[in-house]
Backbone bond lengths (Angstrom), bond angles and torsions (degrees), N, CA, C in turn:
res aa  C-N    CA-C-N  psi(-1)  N-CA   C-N-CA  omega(-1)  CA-C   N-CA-C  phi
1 X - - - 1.469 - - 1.518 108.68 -
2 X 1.416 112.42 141.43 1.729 108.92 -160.91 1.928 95.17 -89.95
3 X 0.839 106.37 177.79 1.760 105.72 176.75 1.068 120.89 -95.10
4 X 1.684 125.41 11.81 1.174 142.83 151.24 1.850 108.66 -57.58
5 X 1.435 103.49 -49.39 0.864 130.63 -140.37 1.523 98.65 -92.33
6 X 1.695 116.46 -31.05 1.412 126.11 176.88 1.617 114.41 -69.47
7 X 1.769 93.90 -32.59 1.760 123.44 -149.98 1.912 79.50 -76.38
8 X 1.660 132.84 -56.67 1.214 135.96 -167.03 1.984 105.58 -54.95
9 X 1.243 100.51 -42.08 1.223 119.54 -166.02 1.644 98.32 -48.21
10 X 1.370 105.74 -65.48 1.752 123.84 -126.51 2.091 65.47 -83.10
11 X 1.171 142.01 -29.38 1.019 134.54 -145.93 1.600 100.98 -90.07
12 X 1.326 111.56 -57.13 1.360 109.50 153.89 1.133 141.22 -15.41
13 X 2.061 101.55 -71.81 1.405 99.62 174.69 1.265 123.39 -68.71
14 X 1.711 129.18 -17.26 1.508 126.00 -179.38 1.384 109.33 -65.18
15 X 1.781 124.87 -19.22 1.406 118.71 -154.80 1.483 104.47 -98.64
16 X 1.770 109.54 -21.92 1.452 138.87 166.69 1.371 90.08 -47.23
17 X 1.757 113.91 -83.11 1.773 109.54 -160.14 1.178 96.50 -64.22
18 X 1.656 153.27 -56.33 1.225 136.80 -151.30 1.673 94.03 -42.11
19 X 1.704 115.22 -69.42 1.426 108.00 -179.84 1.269 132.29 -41.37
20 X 1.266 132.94 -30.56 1.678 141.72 -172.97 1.448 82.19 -70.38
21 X 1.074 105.02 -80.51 1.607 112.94 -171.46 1.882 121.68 -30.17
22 X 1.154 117.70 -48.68 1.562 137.81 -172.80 2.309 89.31 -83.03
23 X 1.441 126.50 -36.33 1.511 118.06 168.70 1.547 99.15 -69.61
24 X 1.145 146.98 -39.26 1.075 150.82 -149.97 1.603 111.95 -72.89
25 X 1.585 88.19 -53.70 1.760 98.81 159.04 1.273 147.08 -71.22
26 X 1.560 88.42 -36.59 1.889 103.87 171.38 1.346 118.01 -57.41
27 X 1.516 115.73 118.18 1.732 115.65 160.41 1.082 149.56 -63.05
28 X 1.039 147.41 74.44 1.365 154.87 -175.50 1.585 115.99 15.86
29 X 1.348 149.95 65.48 0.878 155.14 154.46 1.664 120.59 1.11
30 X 1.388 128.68 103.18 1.094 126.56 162.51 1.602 122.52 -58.16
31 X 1.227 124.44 116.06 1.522 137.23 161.51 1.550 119.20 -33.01
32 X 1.059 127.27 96.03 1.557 105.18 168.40 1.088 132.90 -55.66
33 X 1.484 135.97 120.25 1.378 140.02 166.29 1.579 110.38 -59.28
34 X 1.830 86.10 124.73 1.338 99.53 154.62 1.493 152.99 -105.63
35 X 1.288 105.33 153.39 1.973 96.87 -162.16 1.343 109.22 -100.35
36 X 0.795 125.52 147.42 2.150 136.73 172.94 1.497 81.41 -63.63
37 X 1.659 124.60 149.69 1.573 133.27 173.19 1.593 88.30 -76.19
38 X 1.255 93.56 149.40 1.776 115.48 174.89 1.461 105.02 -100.15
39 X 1.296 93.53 126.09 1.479 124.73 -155.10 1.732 105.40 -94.99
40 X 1.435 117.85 -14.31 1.489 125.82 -156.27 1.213 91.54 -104.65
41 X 1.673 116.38 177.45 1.522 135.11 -152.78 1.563 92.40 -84.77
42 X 1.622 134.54 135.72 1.364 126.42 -143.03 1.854 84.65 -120.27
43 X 0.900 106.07 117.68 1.576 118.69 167.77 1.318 118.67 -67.80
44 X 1.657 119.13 123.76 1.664 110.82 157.14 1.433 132.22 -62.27
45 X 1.213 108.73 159.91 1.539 114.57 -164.90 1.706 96.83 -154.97
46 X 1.405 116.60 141.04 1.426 104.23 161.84 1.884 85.68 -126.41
47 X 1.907 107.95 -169.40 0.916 113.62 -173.38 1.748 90.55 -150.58
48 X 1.090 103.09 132.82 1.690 138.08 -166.06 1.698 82.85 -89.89
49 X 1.636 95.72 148.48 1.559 111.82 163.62 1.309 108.45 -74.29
50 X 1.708 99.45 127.68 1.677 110.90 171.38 1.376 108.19 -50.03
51 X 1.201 107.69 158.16 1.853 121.26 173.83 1.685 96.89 -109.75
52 X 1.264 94.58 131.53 1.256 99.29 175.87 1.882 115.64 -160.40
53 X 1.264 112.71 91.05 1.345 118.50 168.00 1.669 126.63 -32.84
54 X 1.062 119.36 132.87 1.662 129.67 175.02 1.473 94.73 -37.10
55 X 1.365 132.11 -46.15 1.780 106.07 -177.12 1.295 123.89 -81.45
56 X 1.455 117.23 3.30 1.423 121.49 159.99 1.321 104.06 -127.01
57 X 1.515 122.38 55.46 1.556 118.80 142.54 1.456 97.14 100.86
58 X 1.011 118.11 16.82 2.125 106.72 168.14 1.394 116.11 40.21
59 X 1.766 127.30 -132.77 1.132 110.14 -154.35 1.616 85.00 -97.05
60 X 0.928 119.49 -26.55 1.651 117.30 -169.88 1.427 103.44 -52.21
61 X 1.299 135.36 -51.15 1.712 129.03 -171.36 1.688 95.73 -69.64
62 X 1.703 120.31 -40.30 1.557 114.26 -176.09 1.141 102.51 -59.57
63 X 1.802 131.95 -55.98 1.091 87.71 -178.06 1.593 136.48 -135.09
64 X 1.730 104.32 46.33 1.369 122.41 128.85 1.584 122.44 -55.69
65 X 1.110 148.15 -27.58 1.316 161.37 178.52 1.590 110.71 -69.01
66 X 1.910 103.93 -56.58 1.533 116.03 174.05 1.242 107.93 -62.77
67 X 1.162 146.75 -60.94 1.564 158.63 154.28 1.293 108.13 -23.02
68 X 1.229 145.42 -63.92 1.181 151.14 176.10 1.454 110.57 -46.78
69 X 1.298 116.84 -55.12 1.536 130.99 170.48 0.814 136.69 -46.16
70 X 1.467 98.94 -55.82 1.572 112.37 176.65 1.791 115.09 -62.67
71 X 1.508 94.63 -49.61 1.483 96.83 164.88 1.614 143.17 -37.99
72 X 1.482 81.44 -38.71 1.742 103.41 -168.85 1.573 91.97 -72.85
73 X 1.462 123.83 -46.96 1.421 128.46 -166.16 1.528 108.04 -74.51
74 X 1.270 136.52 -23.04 1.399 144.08 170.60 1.766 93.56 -50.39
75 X 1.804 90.85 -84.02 1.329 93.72 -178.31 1.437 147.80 -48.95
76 X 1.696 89.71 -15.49 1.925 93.63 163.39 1.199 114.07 -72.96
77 X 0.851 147.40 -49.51 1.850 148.43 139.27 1.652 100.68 118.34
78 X 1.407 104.62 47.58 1.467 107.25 -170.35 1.965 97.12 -109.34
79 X 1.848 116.04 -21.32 0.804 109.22 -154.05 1.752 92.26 -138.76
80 X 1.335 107.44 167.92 1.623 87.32 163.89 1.577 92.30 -136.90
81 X 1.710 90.88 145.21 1.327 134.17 -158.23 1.483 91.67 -67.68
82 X 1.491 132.64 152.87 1.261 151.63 150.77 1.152 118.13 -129.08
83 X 1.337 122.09 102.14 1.986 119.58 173.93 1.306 98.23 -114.92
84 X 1.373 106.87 140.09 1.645 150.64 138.41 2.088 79.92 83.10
85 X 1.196 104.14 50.05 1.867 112.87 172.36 1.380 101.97 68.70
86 X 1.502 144.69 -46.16 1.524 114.15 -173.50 1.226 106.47 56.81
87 X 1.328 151.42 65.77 1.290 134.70 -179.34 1.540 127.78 4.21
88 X 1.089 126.58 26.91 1.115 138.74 168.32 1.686 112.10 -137.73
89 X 1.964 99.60 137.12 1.489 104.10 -158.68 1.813 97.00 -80.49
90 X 0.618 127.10 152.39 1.819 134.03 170.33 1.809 96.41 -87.88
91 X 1.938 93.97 132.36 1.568 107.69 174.56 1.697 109.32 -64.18
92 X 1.820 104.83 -33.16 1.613 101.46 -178.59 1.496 102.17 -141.19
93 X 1.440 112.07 156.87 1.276 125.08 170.02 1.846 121.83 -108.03
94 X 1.448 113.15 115.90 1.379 108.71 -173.85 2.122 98.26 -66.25
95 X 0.719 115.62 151.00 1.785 132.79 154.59 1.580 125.88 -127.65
96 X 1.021 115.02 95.57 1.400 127.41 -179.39 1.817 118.03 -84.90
97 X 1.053 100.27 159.21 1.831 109.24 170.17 1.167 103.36 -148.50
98 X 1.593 125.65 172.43 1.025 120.55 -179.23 1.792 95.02 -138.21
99 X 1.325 92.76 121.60 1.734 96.87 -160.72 1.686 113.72 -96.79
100 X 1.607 98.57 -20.95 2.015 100.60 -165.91 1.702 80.11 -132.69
101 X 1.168 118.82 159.42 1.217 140.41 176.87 1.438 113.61 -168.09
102 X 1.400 117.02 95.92 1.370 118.60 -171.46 2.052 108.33 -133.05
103 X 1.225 113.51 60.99 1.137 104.56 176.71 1.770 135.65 -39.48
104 X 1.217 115.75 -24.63 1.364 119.63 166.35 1.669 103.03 -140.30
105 X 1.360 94.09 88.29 1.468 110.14 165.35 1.745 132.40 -80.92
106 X 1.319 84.47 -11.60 1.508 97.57 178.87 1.532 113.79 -169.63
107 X 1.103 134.57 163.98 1.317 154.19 143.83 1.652 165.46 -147.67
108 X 1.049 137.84 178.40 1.732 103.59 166.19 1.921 87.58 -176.86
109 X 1.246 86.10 -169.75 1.869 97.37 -169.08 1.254 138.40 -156.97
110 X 0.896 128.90 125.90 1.295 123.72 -159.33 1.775 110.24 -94.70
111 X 1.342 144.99 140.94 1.398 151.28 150.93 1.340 115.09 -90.18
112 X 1.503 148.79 127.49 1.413 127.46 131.62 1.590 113.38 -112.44
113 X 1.013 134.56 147.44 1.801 135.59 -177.34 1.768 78.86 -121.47
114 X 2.036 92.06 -177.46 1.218 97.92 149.58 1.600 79.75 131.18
115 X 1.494 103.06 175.89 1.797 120.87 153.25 1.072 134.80 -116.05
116 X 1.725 142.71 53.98 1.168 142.86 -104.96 1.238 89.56 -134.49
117 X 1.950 126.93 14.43 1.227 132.83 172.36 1.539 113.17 -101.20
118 X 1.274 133.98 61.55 1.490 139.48 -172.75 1.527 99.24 38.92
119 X 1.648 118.84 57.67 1.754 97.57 150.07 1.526 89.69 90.90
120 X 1.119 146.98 -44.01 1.695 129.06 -122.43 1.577 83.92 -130.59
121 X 1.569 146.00 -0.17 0.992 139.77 139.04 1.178 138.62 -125.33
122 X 1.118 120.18 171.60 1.665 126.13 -152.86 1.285 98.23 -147.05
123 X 1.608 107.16 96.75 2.013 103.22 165.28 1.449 120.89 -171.62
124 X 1.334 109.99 173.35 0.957 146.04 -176.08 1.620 142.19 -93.32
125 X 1.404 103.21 72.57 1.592 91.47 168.15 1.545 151.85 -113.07
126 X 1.608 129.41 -168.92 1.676 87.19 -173.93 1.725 65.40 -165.01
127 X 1.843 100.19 165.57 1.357 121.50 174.20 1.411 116.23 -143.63
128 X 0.820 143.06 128.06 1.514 146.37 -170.39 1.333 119.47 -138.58
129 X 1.392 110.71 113.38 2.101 131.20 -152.13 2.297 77.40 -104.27
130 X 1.306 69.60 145.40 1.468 101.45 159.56 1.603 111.39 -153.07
131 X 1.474 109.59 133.59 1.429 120.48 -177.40 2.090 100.41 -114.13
132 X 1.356 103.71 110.71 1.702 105.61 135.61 1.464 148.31 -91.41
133 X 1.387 95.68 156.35 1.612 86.43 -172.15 1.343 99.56 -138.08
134 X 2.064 114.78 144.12 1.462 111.51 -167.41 1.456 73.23 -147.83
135 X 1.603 97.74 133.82 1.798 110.16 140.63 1.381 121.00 -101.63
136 X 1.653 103.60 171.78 0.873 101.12 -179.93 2.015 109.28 -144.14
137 X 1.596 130.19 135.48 1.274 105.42 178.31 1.428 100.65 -119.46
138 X 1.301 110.55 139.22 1.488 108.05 176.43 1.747 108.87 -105.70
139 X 1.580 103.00 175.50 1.774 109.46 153.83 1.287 115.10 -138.38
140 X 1.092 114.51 114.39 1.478 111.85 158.44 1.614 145.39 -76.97
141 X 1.604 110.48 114.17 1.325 108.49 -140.60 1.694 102.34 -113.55
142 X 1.483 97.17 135.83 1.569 100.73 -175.65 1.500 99.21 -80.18
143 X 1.665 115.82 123.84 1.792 126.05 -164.86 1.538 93.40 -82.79
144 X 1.476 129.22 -33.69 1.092 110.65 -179.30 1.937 127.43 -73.24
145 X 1.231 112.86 -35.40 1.296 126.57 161.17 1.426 121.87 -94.89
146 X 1.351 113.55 -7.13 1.763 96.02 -175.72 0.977 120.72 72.09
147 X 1.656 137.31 16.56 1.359 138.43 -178.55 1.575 107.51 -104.26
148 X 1.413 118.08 126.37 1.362 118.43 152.32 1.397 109.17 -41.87
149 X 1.982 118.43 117.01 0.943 115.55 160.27 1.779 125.33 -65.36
150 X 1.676 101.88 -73.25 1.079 127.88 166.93 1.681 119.63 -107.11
151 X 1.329 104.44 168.96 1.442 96.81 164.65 2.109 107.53 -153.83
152 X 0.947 92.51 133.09 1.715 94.80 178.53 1.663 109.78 -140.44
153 X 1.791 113.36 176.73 1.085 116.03 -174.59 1.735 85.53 -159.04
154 X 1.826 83.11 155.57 1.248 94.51 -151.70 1.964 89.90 -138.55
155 X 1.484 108.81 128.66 1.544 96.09 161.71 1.457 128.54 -119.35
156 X 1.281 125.13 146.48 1.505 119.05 179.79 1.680 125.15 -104.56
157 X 0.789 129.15 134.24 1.616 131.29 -169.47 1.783 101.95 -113.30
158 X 1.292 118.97 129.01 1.215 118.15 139.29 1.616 127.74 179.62
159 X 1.621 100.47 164.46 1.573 109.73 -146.27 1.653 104.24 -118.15
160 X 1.473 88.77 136.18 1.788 86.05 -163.63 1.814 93.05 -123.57
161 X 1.699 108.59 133.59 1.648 89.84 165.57 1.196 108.00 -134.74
162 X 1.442 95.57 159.78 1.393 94.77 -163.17 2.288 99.20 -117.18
163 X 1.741 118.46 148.19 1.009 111.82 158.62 1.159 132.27 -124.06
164 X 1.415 122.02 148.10 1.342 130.23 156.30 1.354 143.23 -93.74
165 X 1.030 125.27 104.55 1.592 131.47 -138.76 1.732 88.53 -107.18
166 X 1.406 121.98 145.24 1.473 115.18 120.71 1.225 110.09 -137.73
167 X 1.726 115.79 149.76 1.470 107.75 -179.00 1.530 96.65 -123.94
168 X 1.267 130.86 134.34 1.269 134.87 178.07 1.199 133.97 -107.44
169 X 1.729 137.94 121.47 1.098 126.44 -119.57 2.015 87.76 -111.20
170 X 1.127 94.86 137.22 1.842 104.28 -178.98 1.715 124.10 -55.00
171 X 1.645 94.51 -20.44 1.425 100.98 171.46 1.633 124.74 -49.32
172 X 1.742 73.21 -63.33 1.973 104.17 -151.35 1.434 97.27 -104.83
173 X 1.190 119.64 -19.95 1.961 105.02 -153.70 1.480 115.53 65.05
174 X 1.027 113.22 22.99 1.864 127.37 176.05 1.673 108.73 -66.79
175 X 0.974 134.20 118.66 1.482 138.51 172.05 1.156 113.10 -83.49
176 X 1.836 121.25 107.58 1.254 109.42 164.04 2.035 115.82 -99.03
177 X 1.023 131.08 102.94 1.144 145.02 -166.63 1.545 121.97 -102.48
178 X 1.214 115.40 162.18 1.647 120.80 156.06 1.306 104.54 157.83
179 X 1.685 106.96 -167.28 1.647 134.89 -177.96 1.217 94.55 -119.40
180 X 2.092 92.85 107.65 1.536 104.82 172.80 1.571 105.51 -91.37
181 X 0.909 150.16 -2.84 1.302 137.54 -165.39 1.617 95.61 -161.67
182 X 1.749 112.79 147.02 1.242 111.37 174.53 1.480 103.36 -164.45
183 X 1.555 120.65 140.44 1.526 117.45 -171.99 1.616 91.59 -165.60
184 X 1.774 94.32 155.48 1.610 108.04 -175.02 1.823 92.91 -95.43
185 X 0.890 129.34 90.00 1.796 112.31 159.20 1.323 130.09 -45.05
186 X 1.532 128.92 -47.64 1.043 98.13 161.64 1.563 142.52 -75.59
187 X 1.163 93.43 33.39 2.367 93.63 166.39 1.471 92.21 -134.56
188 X 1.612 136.49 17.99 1.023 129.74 130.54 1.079 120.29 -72.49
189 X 1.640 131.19 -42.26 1.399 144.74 -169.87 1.586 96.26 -63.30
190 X 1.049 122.30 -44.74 1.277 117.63 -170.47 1.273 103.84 -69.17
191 X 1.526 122.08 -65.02 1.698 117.82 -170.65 1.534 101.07 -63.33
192 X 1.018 140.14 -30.93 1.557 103.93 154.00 1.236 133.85 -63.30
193 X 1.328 140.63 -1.78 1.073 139.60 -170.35 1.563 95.77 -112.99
194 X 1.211 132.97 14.56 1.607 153.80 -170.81 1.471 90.62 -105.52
195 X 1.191 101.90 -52.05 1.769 96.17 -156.34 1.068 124.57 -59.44
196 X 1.656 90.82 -40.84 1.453 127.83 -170.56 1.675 91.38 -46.13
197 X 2.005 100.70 -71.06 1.409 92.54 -165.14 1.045 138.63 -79.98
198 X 1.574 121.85 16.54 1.505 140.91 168.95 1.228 108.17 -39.19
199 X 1.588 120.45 -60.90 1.270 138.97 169.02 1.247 111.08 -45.44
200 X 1.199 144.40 -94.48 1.121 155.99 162.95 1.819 123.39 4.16
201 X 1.951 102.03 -54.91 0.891 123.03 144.08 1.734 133.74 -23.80
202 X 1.818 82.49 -66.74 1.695 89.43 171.77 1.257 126.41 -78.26
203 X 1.145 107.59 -2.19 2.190 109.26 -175.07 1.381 78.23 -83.23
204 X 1.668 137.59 -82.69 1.229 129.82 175.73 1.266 127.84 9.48
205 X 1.186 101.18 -71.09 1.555 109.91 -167.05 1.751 112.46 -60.01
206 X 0.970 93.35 -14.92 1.607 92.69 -153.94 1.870 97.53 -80.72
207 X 1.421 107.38 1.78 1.474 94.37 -174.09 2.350 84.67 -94.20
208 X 1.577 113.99 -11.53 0.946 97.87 -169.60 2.154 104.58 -72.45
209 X 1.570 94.00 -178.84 2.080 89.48 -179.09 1.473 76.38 -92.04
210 X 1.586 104.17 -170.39 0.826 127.12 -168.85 1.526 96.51 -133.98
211 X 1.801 131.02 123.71 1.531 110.68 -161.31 1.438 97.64 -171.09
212 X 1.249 116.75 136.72 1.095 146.14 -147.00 1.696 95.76 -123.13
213 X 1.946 116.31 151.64 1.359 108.60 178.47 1.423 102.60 -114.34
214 X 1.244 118.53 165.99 1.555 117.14 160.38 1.725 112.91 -84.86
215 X 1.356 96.98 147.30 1.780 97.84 -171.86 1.349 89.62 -117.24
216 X 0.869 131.80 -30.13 1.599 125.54 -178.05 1.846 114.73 -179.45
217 X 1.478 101.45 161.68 1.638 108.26 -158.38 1.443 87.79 -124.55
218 X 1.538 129.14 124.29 1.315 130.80 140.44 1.423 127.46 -136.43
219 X 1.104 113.22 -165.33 1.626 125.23 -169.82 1.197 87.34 -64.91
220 X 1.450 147.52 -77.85 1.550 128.57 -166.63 1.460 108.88 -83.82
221 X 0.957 147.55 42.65 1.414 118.53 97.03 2.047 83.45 165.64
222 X 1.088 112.04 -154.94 1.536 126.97 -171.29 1.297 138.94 -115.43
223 X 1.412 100.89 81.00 1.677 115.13 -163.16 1.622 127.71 -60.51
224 X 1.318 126.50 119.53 1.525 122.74 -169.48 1.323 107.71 -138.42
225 X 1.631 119.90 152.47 1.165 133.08 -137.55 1.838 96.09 -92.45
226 X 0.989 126.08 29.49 1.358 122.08 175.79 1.757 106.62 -133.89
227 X 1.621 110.06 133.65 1.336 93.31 155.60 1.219 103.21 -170.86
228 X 1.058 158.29 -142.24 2.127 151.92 -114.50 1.984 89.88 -79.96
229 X 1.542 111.61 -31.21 1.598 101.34 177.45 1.624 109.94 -69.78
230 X 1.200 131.20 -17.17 1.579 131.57 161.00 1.535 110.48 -107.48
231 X 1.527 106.45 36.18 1.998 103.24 165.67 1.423 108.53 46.68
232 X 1.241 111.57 43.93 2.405 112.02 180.00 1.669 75.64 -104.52
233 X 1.352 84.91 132.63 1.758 101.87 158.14 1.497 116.39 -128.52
234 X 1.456 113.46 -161.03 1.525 95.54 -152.91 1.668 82.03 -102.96
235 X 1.434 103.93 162.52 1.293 122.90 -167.16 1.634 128.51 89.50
236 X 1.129 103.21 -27.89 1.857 114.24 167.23 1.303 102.67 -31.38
237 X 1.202 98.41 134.62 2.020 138.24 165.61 1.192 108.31 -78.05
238 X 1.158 130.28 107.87 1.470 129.31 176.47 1.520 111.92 -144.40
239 X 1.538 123.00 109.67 0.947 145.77 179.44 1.876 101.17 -64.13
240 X 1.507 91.52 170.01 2.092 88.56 -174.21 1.772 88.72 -156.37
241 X 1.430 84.90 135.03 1.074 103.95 -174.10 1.847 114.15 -132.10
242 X 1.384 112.40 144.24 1.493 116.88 -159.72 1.529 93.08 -103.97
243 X 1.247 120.92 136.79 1.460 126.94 155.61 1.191 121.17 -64.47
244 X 1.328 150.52 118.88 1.277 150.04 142.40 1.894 140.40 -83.28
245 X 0.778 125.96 -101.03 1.227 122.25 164.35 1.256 121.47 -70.72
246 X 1.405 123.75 149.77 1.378 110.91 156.97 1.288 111.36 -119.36
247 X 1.314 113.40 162.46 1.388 96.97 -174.24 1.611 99.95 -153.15
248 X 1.900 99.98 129.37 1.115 112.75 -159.74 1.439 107.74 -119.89
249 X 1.322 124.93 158.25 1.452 126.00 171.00 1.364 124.10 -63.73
250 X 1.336 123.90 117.68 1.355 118.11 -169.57 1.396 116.28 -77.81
251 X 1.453 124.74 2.11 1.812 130.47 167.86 1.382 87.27 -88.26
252 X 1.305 133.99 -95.62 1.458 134.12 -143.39 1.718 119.57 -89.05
253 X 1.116 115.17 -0.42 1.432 135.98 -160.38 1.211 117.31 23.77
254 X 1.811 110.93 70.69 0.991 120.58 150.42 1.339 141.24 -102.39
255 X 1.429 129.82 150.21 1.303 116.39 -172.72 1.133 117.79 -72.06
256 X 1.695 129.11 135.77 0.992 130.78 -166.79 2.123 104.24 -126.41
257 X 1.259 109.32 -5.82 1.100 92.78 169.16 1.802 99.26 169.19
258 X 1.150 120.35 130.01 1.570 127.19 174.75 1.550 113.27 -92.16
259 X 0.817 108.87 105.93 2.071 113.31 174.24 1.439 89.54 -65.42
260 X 1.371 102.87 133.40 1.610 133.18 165.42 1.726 135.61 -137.46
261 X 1.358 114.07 106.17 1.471 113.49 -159.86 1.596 90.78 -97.24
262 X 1.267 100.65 155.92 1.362 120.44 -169.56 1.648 92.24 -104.07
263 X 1.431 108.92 131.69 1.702 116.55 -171.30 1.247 116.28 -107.46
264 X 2.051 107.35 -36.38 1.382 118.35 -173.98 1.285 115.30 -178.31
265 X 1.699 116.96 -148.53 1.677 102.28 178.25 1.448 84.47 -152.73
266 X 1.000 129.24 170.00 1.365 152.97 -179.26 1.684 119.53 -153.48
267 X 1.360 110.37 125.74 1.582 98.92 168.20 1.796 131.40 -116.40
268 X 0.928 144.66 145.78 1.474 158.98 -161.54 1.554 97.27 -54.47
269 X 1.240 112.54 127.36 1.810 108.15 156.44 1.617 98.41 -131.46
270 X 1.138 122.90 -27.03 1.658 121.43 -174.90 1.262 110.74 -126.40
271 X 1.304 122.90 117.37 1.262 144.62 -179.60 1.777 107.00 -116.20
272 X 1.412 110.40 113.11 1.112 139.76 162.11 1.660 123.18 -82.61
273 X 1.395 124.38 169.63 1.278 110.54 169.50 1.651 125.96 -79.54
274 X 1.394 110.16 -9.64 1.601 103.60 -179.32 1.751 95.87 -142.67
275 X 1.195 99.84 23.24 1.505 89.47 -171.84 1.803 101.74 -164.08
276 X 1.116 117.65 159.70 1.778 119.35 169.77 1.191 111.57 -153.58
277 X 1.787 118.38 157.00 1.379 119.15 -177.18 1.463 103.21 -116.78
278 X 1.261 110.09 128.17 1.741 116.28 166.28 1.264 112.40 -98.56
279 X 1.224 125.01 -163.20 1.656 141.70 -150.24 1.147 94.23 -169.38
280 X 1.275 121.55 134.27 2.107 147.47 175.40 1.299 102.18 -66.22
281 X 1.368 112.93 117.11 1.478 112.64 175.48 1.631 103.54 -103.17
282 X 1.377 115.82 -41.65 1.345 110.62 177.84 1.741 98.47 -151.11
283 X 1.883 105.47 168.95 1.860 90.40 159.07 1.488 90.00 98.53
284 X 1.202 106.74 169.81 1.393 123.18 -170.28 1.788 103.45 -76.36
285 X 1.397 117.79 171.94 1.179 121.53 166.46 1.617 118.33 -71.75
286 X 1.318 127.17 126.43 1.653 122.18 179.66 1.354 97.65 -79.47
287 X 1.895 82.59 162.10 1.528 76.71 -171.78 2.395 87.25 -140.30
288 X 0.980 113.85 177.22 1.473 119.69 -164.76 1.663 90.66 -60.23
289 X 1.621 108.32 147.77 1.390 124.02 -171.55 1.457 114.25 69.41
290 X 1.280 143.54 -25.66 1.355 131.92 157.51 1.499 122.70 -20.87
291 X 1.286 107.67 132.04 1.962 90.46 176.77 1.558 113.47 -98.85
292 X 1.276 109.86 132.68 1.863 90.75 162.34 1.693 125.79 -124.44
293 X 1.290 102.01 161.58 1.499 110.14 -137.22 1.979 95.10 -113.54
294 X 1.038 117.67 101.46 1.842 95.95 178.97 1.597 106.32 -56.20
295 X 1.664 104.95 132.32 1.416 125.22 170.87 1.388 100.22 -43.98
C-alpha cells in the first residue's frame, strides 16, 4: 500500500471515531408535539414578570422564565398574547415564581481508553451528564375582578452531557481533541416545566368569559375590538353588557367586584383582522366601553 494510500486511510478512520465519539454524547432529542389549530373564540392573556430571588437566578431566570412563557403561549394558539397592554386590557393575567432552582441536581460519567481501532489508534474518551431541576408555581388571575382563578405548579427536569475525547494517532503522538457536545440545563429545566404548564394554564382559563369591548357605535353598525386574530366570524351572538359600579375594598383598594347590567345583544356580519362590525338585534343602543360576552 503506497503512503498516499496509508495518509487516506489513517484520515478516514480518525473522522469515523471523531463521529462514534460526538453519537455517543449527543442526547436524544425530544420531538415536538403537535396541536390541530384551535378553531374556538381565542381568549386574552398577558404574563406578569416572574419573581425570582438571587438564589434562584435574580432577574435573569425572571426574565428568561417571562420570555419563555410568553412564547410558549403565542405558539399554543389557544389564546392571544397581550404584552406590556397593547391597548387592549387582557381577560387574565399569568403570575409566576420560581420556587426550586437546582442547576446540578445530579450526575455521573462515563470513561473508555483503549485501541479498539484495528491497532492504528490509541485513545481516550469520557462523558459527563449533569441533570437540573427548576419549579415553577403560578396564579391565574381574573383582570376583570382581581380574583385568583386557578393556581398550579409545574416542574422541569433536564440532563445535558457533555464529551471530551482525545484520540492519538500511532504515528506522531498528535492529539486530536475537543468539546463535542455542550448545553445549559437549567433553561432547559425551565422550558420543560413551561410546557408542562401551558396546559394547566388552559384548564384555568376556561372558568374565565370570553369578552370583547366596544370601540365605537354608529349608524352602520357596531365596532368591537376583536376580530379573525380572536377566530369571531360573521354571525356571532354577543350579548352587551354596561359597567356600573365598581366596588373596591376600602383597606387595600382592591377591586372586588364591577356591577354590570345587561342592555342587549348584537350579532357579527363583518369581521376584520383586529376588529369586527355587528348590527343591533335587540336592547338599547351600545355605546364605546360596553363589554360583550358570547351567549
Amino acid at each position: 500500500m503506497s503512503m498516499t494510500d496509508l495518509t487516506l486511510n489513517r484520515r478516514l478512520v480518525l473522522s469515523g471515531a471523531t463521529l462514534a465519539v460526538a453519537g455517543l454524547a449527543a442526547p436524544a432529542m425530544a420531538r415536538p408535539q403537535t396541536r390541530a389549530a384551535f378553531d374556538g373564540l381565542r381568549k386574552t392573556i398577558a404574563v406578569d414578570l416572574f419573581q425570582a430571588t438571587e438564589a434562584v437566578g435574580g432577574s435573569v431566570t425572571a426574565e428568561g422564565m417571562t420570555a419563555m412563557l410568553t412564547q410558549a403561549l403565542v405558539e399554543d394558539g389557544r389564546f392571544l398574547v397581550i404584552e406590556g397592554g397593547g391597548g387592549m386590557e387582557a381577560s387574565a393575567v399569568v403570575r409566576g415564581a420560581v420556587t426550586k432552582y437546582e442547576a446540578a441536581a445530579g450526575g455521573g460519567g462515563l470513561s473508555i481508553s483503549g485501541g479498539p481501532l484495528g491497532g492504528l489508534l490509541g485513545g481516550r474518551a469520557s462523558t459527563r451528564s449533569q441533570t437540573a431541576v427548576m419549579e415553577i408555581a403560578l396564579r391565574l388571575v381574573d383582570a376583570a375582578s382581581g380574583q385568583v382563578v386557578s393556581t398550579s405548579s409545574a416542574q422541569g427536569r433536564a440532563t445535558s452531557r457533555t464529551s471530551e475525547a482525545g484520540l492519538v494517532e500511532s504515528w506522531g503522538g498528535g492529539r486530536l481533541g475537543g468539546e463535542i457536545f455542550r448545553t445549559t440545563p437549567i433553561g432547559q429545566a425551565g422550558q420543560d416545566a413551561i410546557m408542562k404548564a401551558v396546559d394547566q394554564i388552559a384548564g384555568g382559563m376556561r372558568a374565565v368569559e370570553w369578552s370583547a369591548l366596544v370601540v365605537d357605535a354608529a349608524d352602520n353598525g357596531v365596532y368591537l375590538n376583536a376580530g379573525a386574530d380572536r377566530n369571531v366570524q360573521s354571525g356571532l351572538m354577543l350579548s352587551v353588557w354596561r359597567p356600573g359600579r365598581t366596588l373596591t375594598d376600602p383597606g387595600t383598594g382592591e377591586v372586588l367586584d364591577v356591577e354590570m347590567a345587561r342592555i342587549g345583544r348584537v350579532r357579527v356580519e363583518t369581521v376584520r383582522d383586529r376588529l369586527s362590525i355587528a348590527s343591533i338585534v335587540d336592547g338599547e343602543p351600545p355605546i364605546r366601553g360596553d363589554v360583550l360576552k358570547a351567549d
